[in-house]
N, C-alpha and C positions, 0 to 999 in steps of 0.2 A: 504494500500500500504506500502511495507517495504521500508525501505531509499536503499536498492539495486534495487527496480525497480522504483522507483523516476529518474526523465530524469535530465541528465547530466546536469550543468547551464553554462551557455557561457562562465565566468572565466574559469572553473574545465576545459571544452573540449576546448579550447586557447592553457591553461600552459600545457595542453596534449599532442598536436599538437607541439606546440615551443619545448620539451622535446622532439619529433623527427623529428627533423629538418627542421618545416615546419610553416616559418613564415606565408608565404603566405597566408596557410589555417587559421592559426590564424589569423591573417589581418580580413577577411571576417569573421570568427564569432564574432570579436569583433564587428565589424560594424554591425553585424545581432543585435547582442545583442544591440547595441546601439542605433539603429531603434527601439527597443521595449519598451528602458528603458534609456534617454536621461541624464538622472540624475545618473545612477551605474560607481559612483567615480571608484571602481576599475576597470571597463572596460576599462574608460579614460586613467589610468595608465597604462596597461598593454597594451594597443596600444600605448601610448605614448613610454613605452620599446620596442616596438619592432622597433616603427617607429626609433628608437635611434639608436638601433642594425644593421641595415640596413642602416643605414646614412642618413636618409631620414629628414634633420633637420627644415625645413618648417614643416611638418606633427608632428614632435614630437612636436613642439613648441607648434603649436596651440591644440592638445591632453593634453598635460601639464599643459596648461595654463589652460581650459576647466576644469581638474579635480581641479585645483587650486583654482576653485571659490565653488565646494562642498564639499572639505576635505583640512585639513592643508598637505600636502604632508610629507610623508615617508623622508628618508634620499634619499632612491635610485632617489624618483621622484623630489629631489632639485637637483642631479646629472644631471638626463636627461633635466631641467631645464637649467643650468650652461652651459652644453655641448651646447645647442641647440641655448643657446644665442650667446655663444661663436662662433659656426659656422656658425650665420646666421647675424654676422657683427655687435650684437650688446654687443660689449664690455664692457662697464661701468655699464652694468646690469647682463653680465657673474660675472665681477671681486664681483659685491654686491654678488651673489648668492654663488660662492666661497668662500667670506670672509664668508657668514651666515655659510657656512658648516666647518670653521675652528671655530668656537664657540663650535661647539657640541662636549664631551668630550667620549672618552674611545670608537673613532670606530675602526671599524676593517679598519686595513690595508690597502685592496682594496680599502676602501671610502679615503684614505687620498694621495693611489697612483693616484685616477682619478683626485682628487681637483689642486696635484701636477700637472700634464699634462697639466689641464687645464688652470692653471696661469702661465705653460712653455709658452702656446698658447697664452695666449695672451699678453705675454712679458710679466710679471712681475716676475722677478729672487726673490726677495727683499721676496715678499709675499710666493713662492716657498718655500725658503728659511724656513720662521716661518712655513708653513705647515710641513716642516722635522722637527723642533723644538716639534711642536703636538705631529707627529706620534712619535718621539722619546720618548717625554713625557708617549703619552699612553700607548705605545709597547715599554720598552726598546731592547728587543731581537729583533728587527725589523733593520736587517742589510739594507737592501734595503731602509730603510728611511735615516740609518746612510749615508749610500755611495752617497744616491741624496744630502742630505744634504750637503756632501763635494764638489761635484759635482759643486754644487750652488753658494756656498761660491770660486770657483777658479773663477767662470763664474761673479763674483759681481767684 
C-alpha cells in the first residue's frame, strides 16, 4: 500500500474539515477518533481548539484538561487552558495559567495579544501591563504591544 492510499487518520481529516469551515464535522471525527483511541493526546487538543473556537468553554475545559494528563500541553493548549478557566469562573487558576504563559520567552505576538485579553478579563491591569513589557521585550517592532502597553499604564 503506498502512503497515498493509506486512509486518512482523524487528526489529518479534523484540520481538513476546520480548514473549510466546518467545525461541526470536525467535532464528530474527533469524537469518532476518540471512541477508538481514548489516549490520542492530539485528538484531545484539537477538540479542545475547536471547543474554544466556538465558545463552548465547559467542553474545552474538560478536553484540555483530559489531554493534560497525557502530554505536557503546547503553548496554544495553555491558551485554551487560561481562556477556559477564565470563562468558566474560575479565576485564580486562569491568572496561574497566564502568568505560566508570561514565563515563556520569544513568542509570537498573537500568544502575548491573547494572554493580554485575558488578564484585561479578569481584571488585572498591573499583570496586562508586564505582558506589554514581554511582548515589547520579545518583539521590539510590535507597535500593538507598545500602544496596549500605554493603554495600560493610563488605565493603572
Amino acid at each position: 500500500m503506498t502512503m497515498s492510499q493509506l486512509p486518512e487518520d482523524a487528526e489529518s481529516r479534523a484540520v481538513r474539515l476546520l480548514r473549510r469551515g466546518r467545525p461541526r464535522a470536525a467535532l464528530a471525527v474527533t469524537t469518532v477518533g476518540l471512541c477508538r483511541d481514548s489516549e490520542a493526546a492530539d485528538l484531545w487538543l484539537l477538540r479542545a481548539s475547536i471547543h474554544h473556537g466556538q465558545r463552548q468553554w465547559e467542553k474545552a475545559l474538560g478536553d484540555i484538561e483530559q489531554a493534560m494528563t497525557l502530554v505536557p500541553l503546547p503553548v496554544g493548549g495553555q491558551l485554551v487552558l487560561a481562556d477556559s478557566y477564565s470563562y468558566t469562573d474560575r479565576g485564580e487558576l486562569a491568572l496561574l495559567a497566564y502568568e505560566h504563559l508570561l514565563t515563556a520567552e520569544g513568542e509570537k505576538p498573537e500568544v502575548y495579544a491573547a494572554v493580554y485579553a485575558g488578564l484585561i478579563r479578569c481584571q488585572r491591569r498591573d499583570l496586562a501591563l508586564r505582558c506589554c513589557r514581554v511582548a515589547v521585550e520579545s518583539n521590539p517592532d510590535d507597535h500593538a504591544a507598545i500602544f496596549a502597553m500605554a493603554h495600560c499604564m493610563v488605565a493603572l
